[in-house]
N, C-alpha and C positions, 0 to 999 in steps of 0.2 A: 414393863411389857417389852417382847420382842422388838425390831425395828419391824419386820413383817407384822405384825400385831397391827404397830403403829399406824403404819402403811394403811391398813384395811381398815383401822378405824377411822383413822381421816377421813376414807373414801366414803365411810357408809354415813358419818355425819354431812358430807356433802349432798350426797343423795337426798338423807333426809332434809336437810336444811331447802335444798332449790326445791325437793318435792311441795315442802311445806310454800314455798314462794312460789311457783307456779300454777298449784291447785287448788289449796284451799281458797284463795279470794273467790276463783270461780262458780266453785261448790258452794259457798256458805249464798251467793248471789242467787243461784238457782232454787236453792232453798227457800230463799226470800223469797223470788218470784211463786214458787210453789204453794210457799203458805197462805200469799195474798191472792193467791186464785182460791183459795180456801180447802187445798188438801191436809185433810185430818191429821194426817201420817208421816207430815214433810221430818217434821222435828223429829219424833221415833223413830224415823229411818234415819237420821243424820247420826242423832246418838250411838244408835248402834252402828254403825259405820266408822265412827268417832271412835267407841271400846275395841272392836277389833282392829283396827289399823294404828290404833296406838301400842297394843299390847305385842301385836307384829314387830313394832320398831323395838320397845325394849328389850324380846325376847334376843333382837338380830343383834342389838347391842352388848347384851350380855354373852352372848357367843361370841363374839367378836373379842369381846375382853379376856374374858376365861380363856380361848384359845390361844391368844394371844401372852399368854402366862401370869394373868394377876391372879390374885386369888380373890375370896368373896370378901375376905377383911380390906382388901387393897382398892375393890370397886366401891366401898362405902355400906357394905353390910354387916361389920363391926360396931362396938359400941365406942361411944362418942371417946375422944382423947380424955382421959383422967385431968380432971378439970378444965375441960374446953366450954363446957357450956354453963361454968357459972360466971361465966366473963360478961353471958347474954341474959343471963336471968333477970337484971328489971328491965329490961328492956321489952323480953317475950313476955313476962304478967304485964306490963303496961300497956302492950300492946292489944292480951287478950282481955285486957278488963274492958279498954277503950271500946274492944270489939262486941262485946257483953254490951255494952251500955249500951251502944249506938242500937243494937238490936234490941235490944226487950223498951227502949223510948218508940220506935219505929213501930214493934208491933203493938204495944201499949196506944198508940195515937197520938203520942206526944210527939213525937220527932218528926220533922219533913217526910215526903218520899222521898226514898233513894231512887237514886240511879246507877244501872252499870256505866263504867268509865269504857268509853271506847261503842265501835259502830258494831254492838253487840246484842240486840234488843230483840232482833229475829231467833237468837239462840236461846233467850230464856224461855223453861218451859211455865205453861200456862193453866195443864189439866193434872191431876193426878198420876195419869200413866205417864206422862212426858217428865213431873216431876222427881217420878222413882228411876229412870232411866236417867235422868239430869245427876244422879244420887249416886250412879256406876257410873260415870263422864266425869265426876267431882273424882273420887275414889281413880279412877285411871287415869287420869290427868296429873294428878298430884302422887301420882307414883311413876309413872310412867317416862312423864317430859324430866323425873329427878336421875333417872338411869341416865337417860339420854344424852341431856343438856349439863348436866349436873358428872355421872360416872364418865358417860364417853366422851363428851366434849370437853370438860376440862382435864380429864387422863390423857386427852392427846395436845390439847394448847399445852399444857403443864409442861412435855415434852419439850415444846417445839419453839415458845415463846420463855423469854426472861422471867425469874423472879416469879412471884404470885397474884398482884394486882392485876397487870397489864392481860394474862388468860383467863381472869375472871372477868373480864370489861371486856373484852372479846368475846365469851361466852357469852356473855350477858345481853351485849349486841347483836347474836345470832338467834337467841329466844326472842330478843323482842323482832325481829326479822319474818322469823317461824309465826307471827302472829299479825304479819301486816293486814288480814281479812278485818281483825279489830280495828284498822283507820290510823291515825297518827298517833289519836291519843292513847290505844292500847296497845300499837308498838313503846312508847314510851313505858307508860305503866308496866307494863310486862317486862320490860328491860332493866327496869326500877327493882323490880321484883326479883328477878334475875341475879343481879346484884348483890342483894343481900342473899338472896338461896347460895349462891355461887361462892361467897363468901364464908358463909357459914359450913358449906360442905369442904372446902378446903382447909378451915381452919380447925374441923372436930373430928375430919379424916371418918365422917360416919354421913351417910344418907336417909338415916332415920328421923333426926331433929329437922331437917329441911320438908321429907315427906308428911309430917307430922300436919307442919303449916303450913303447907300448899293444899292440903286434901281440906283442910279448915277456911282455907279462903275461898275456894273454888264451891265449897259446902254454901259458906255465908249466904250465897244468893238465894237459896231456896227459903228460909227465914226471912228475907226483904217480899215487898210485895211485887209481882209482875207489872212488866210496863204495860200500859194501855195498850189496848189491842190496836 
């Protein structure tokens, strides 16, 4: 990318990044209060609130890149590096069979309830409509936060910072940041999560393997049972 490119990306992951630190706690709070006064709608409105204003940030990201002079292969819309991803392969079936299991014991009535990790229990939805909206929240979240935190954020750390570790761990630090509304333990989690995304997209120079597993985990919840009202 340009140095101008660079410039404006920075800026706009700045934006987004204190955007996400300074609003969302608040938002996600009034939502809480909303629902326990017992508005039908809190969650459906949050959702959708949620698809639009995430899709906004990817599209401004992706402008910002393009213009900036990468092209679609360069932002991670290329296929994975000619054997980047069999480095990961037992790792990712280990991981989805673990995730197999744990679901079909859970729904079967064998396994504990689950729990979401993190102060996120106001966001699971509860009725069918909130479910299928939860279904485009999965889907734009696991595409969306991969442009962002994933293409924009680490195309400008990559720049700016040493080597490839140290701007994936930076990265990875600002997604779990961008999620301080989840509480400690899902800034951590998310930053975990981060991590390996961050990792993985740098190393197979593609954002398709990354999106793949994120729209799957964010998925999982609807399969687990809702938290008690």
């Amino acid at each position: 990318m340009s140095g101008a490119g660079l410039a404006a990306g920075a800026a706009l992951l700045a934006v987004l990044v204190v955007a996400d630190l300074l609003l969302s706690p608040g938002y996600v709070a009034r939502v809480r209060t909303a629902v326990a006064a017992g508005d039908p709608f809190a969650r459906t409105r949050m959702y959708r609130l949620t698809v639009a204003v995430s899709w906004t940030a990817a599209l401004a990201a992706l402008a910002v890149l393009l213009a900036g002079g990468a092209t679609w292969a360069e932002v991670g819309f290329g296929a994975p590096r000619e054997g980047s991803l069999q480095r990961y392969a037992g790792v990712l079936v280990g991981l989805a069979g673990g995730l197999v299991a744990v679901l079909v014991a859970v729904r079967s009535g064998r396994g504990a309830p689950q729990r979401t990790v993190g102060d996120i229990d106001v966001l699971v939805p509860r009725t069918r409509r909130e479910r299928r909206w939860f279904a485009a929240v999965a889907v734009t979240a696991g595409t969306t936060e991969e442009v962002v935190y994933r293409a924009l954020a680490l195309t400008v750390l990559l720049a700016v910072l040493p080597g490839r570790l140290l701007p994936v761990v930076v990265g990875a630090a600002l997604f779990g940041l961008a999620h301080l509304y989840q509480g400690r333990a899902g800034v951590l989690v998310t930053a975990v999560l981060a991590l390996a995304l961050g990792w993985l997209y740098v190393d197979t120079g593609s954002l398709w393997p990354g999106m793949v597993l994120h729209v799957l985990l964010d998925l999982r919840v609807l399969l687990l049972p809702p938290p008690a009202p």
